[in-house]
N, CA and C atoms as an extended XYZ file, in Angstrom:
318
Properties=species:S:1:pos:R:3:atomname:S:1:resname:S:1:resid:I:1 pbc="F F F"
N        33.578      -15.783      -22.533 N   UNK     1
C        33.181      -16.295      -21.228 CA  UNK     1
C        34.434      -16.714      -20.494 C   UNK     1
N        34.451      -16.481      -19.312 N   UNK     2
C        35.902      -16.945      -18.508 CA  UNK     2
C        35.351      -17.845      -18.048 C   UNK     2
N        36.663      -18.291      -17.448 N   UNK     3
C        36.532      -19.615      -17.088 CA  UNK     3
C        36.612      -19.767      -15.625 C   UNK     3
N        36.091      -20.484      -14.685 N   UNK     4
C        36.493      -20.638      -13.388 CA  UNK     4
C        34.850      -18.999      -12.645 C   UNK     4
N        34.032      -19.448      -13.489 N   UNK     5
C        32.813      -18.630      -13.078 CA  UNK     5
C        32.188      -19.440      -11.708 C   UNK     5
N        31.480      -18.811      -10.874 N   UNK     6
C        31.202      -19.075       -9.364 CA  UNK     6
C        29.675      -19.572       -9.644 C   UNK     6
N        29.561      -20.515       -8.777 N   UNK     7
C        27.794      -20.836       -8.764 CA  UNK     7
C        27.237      -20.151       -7.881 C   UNK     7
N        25.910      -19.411       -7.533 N   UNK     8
C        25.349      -18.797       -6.545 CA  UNK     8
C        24.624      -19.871       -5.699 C   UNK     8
N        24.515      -19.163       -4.608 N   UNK     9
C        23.589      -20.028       -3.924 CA  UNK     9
C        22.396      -20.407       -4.500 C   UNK     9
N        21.820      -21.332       -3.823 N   UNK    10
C        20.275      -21.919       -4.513 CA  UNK    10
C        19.254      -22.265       -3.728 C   UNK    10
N        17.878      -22.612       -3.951 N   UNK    11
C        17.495      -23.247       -3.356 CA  UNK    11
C        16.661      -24.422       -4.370 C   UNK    11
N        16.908      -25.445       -3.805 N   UNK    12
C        16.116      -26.655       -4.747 CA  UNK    12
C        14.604      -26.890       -4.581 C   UNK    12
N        14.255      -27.743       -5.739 N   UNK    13
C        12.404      -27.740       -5.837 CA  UNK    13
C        11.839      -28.231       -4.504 C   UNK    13
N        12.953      -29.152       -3.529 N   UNK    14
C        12.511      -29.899       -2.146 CA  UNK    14
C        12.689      -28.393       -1.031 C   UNK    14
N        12.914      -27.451       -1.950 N   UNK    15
C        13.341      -26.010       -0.706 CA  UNK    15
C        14.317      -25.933        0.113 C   UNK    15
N        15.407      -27.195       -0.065 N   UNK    16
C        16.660      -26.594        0.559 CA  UNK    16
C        17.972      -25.940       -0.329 C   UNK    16
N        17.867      -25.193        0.709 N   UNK    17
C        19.165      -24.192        0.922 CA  UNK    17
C        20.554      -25.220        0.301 C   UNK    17
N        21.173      -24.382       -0.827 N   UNK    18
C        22.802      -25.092       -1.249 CA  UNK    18
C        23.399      -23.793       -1.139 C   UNK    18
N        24.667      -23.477       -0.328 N   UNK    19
C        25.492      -22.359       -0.890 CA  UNK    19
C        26.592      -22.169       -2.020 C   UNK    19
N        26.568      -21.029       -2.616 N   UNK    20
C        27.655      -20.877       -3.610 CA  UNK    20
C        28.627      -21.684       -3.650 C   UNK    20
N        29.535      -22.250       -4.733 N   UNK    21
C        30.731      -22.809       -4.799 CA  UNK    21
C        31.481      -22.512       -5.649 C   UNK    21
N        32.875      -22.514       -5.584 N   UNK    22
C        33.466      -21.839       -7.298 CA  UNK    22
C        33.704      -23.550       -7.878 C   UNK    22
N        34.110      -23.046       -9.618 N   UNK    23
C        33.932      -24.042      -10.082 CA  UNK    23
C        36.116      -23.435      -10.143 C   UNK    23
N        36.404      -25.494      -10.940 N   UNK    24
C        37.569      -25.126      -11.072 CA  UNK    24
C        38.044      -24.302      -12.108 C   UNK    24
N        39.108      -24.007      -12.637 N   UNK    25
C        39.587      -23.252      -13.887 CA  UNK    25
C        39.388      -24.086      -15.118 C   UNK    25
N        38.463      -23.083      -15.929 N   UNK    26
C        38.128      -23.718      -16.970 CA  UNK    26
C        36.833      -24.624      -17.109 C   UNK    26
N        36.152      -24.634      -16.130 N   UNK    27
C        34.619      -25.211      -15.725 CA  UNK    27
C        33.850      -23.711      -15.466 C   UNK    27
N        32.437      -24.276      -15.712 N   UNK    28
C        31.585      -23.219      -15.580 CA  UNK    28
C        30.836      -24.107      -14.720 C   UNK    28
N        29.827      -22.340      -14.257 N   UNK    29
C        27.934      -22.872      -13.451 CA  UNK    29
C        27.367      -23.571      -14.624 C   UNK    29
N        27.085      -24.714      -14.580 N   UNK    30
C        25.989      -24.877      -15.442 CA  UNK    30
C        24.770      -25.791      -14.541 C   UNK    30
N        23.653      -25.987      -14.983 N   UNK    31
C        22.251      -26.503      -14.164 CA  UNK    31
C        21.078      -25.759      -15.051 C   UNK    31
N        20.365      -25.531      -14.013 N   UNK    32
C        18.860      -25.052      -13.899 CA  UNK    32
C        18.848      -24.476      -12.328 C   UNK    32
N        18.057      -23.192      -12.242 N   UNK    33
C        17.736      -22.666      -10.770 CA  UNK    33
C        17.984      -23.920      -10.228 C   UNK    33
N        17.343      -24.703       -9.997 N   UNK    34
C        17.368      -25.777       -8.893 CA  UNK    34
C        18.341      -26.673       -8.378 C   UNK    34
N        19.002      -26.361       -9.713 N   UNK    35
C        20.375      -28.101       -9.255 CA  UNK    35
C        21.746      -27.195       -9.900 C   UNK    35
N        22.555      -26.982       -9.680 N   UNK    36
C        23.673      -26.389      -10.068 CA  UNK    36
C        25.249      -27.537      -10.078 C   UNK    36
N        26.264      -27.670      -11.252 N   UNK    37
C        27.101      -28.344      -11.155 CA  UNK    37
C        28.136      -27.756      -11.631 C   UNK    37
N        29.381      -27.852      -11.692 N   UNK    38
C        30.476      -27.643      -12.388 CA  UNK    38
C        30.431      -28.240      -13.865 C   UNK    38
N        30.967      -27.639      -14.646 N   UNK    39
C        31.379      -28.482      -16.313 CA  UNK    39
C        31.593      -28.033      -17.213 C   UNK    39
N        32.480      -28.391      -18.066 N   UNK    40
C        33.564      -27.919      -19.028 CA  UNK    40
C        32.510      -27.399      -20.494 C   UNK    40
N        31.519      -27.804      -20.177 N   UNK    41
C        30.508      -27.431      -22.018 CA  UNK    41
C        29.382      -26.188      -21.665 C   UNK    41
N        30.182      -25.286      -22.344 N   UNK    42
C        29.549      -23.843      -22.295 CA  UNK    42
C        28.215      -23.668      -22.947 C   UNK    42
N        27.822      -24.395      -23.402 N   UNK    43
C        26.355      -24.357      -24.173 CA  UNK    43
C        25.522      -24.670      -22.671 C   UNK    43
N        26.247      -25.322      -21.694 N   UNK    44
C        25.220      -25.651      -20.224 CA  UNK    44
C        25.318      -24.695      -19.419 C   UNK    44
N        26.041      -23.021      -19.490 N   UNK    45
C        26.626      -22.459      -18.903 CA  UNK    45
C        25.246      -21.752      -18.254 C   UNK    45
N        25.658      -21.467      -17.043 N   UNK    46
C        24.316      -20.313      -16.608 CA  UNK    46
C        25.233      -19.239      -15.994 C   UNK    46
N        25.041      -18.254      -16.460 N   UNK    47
C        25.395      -17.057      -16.037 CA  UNK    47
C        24.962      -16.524      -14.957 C   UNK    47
N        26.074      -15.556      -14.556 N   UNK    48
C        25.733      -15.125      -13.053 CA  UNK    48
C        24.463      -14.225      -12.920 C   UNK    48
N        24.221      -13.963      -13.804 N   UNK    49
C        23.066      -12.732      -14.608 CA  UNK    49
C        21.512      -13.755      -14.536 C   UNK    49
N        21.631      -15.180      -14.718 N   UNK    50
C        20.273      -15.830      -15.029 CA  UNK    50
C        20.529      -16.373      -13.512 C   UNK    50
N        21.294      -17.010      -13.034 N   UNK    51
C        21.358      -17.454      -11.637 CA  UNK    51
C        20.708      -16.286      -10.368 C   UNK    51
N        20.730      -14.832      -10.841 N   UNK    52
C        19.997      -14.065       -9.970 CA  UNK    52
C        18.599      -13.571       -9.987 C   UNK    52
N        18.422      -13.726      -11.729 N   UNK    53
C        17.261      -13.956      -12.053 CA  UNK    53
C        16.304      -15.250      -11.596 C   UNK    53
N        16.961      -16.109      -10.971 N   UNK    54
C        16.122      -17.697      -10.721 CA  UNK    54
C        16.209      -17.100       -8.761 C   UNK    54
N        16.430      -16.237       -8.487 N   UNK    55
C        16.804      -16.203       -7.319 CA  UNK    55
C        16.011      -14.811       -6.857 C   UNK    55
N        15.150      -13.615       -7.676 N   UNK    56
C        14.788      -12.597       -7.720 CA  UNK    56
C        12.991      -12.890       -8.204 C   UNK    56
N        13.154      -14.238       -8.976 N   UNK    57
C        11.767      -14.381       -9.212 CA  UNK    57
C        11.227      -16.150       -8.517 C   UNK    57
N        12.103      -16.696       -7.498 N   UNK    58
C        11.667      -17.814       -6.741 CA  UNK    58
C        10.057      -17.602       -6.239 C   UNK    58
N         9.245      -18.827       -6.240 N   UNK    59
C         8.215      -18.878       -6.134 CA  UNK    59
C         8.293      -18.128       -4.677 C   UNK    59
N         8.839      -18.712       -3.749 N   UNK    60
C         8.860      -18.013       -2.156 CA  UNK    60
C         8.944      -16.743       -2.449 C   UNK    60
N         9.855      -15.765       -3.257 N   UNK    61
C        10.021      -14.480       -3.366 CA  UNK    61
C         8.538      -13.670       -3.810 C   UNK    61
N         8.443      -14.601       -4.919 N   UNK    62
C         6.964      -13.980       -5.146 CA  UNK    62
C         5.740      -14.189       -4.669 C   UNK    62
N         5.509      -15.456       -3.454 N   UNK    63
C         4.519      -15.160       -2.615 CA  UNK    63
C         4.716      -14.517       -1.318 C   UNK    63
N         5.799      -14.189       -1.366 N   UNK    64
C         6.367      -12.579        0.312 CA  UNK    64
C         5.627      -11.491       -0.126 C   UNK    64
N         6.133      -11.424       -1.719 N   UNK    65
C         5.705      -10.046       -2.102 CA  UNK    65
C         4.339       -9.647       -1.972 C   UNK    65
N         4.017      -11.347       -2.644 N   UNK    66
C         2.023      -10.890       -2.785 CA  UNK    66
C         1.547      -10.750       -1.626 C   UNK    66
N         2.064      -11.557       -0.774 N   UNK    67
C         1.388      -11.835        0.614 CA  UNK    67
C         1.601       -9.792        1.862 C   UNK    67
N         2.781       -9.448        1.280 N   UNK    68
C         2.483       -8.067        1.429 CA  UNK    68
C         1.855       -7.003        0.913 C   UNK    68
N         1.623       -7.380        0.072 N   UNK    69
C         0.567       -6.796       -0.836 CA  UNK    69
C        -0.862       -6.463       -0.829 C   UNK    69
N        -1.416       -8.213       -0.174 N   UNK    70
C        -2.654       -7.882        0.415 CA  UNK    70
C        -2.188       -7.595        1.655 C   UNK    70
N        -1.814       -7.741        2.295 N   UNK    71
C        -1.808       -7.412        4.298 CA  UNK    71
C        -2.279       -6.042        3.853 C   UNK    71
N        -1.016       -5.194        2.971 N   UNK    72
C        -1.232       -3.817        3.177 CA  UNK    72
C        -2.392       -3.464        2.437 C   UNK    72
N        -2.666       -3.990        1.812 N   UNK    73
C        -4.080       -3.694        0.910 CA  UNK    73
C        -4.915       -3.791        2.237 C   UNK    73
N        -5.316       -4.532        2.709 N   UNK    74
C        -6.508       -4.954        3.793 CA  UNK    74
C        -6.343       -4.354        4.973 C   UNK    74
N        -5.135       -3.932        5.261 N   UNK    75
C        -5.101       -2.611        6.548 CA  UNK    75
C        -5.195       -1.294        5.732 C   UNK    75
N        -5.077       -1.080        4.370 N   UNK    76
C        -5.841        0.503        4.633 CA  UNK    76
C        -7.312        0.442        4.223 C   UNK    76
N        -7.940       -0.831        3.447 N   UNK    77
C        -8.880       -0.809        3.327 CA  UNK    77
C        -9.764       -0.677        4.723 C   UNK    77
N        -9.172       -1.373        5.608 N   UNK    78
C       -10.091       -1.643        7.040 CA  UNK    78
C        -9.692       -0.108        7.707 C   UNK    78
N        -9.085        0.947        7.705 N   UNK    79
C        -8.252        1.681        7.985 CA  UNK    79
C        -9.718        2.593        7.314 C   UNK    79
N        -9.952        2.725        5.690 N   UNK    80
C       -10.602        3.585        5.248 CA  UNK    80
C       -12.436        3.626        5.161 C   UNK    80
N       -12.613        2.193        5.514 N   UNK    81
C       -13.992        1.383        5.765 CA  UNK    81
C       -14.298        1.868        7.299 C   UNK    81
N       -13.051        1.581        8.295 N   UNK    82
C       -13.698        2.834       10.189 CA  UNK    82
C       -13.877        4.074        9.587 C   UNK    82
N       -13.376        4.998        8.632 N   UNK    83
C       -13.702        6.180        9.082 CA  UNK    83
C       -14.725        6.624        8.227 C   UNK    83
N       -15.454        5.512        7.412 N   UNK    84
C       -17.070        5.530        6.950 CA  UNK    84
C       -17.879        5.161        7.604 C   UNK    84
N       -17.564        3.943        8.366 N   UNK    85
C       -18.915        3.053        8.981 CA  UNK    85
C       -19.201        3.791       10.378 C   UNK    85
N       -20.515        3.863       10.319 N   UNK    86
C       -21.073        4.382       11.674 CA  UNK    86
C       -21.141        4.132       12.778 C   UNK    86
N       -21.053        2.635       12.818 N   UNK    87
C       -20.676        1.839       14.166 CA  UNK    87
C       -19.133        1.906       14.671 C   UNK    87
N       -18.440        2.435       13.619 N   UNK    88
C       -17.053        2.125       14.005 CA  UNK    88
C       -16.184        3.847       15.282 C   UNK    88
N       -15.599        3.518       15.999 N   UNK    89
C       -14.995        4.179       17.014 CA  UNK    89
C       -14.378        5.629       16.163 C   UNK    89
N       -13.461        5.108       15.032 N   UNK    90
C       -13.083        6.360       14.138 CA  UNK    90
C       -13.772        7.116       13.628 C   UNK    90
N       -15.232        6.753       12.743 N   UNK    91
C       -16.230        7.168       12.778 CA  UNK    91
C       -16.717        8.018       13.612 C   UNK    91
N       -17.268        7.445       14.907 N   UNK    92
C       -17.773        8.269       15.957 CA  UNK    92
C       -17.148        9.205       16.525 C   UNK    92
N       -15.656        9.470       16.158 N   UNK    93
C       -14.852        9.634       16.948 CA  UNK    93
C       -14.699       11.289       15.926 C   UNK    93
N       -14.568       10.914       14.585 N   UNK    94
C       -14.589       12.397       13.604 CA  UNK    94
C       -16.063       12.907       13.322 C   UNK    94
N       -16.923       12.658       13.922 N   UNK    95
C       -18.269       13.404       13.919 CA  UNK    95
C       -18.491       13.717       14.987 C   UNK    95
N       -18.095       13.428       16.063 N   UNK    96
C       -18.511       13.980       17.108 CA  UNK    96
C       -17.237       14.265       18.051 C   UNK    96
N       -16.510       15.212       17.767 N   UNK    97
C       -15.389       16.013       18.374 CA  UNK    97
C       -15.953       16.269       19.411 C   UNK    97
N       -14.152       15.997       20.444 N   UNK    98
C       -14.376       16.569       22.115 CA  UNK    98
C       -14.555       17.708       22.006 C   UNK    98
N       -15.395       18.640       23.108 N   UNK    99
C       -14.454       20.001       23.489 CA  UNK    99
C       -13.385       20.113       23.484 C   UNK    99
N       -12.920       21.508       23.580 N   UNK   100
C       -11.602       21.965       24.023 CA  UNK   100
C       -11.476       21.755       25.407 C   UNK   100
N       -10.461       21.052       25.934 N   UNK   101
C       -10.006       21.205       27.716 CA  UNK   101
C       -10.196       22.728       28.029 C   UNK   101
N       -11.036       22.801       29.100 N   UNK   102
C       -10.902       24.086       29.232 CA  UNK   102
C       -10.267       23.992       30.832 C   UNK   102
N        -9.881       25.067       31.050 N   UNK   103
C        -8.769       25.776       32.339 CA  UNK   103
C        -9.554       25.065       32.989 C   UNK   103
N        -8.920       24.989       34.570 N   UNK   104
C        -9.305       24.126       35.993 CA  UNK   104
C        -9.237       25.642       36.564 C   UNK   104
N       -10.460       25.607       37.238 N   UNK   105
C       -11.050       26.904       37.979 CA  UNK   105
C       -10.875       26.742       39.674 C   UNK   105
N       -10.746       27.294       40.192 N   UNK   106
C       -10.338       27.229       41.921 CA  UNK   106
C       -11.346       28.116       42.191 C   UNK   106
C-alpha cells in the first residue's frame, strides 16, 4: 500500500457534499463512506476501489436508478395499454385509418 493515498469525495448520512483531499505522506483514506480522515494505521485504510464502491451504490444513486425505472416502465406500459383500449385516440386512430389524400381537382 503507498502511502500519501487521496480521499474521494463524499457525501455524509446528513447528505452533504465533502470534496476529495490528499492525505500527507505516509497517511492513508481511512473512515467509512460517510466520514473520511487522514491516518497513519492501515488496518483503517479504505481504498480507492471501496471509496467508489460507497459512491456507485449511495442510497441517492440507487433511488435515480429505480425511480427511472418505473417512469420508463409506466410510459411504455401507458404507451402499450392506448394502442389496446378502445376509448383511447391510438386505438381509434390504428383501426380506423384515413384515406389516402387524394389529388385537388380544378
Amino acid at each position: 500500500v503507498a502511502g500519501g493515498e487521496d480521499c474521494l469525495w463524499y457525501v455524509d448520512r446528513n447528505g452533504s457534499w465533502h470534496p476529495g483531499f490528499d492525505c500527507e505522506f505516509f497517511t492513508f483514506c481511512c473512515g467509512t463512506c460517510y466520514q473520511r480522515y487522514c491516518c497513519r494505521d492501515p488496518l483503517r485504510l479504505l481504498t480507492e476501489r471501496q471509496q467508489r464502491h460507497c459512491l456507485a451504490f449511495s442510497p441517492k444513486t440507487i433511488a435515480g436508478i429505480a425511480s427511472a425505472v418505473v417512469l420508463f416502465i409506466a410510459i411504455v406500459t401507458t404507451i402499450v395499454c392506448c394502442f389496446m383500449c378502445s376509448c383511447c385516440y391510438l386505438y381509434q386512430r390504428r383501426q380506423h385509418p384515413r384515406p389516402p389524400l387524394q389529388g385537388a381537382e380544378l
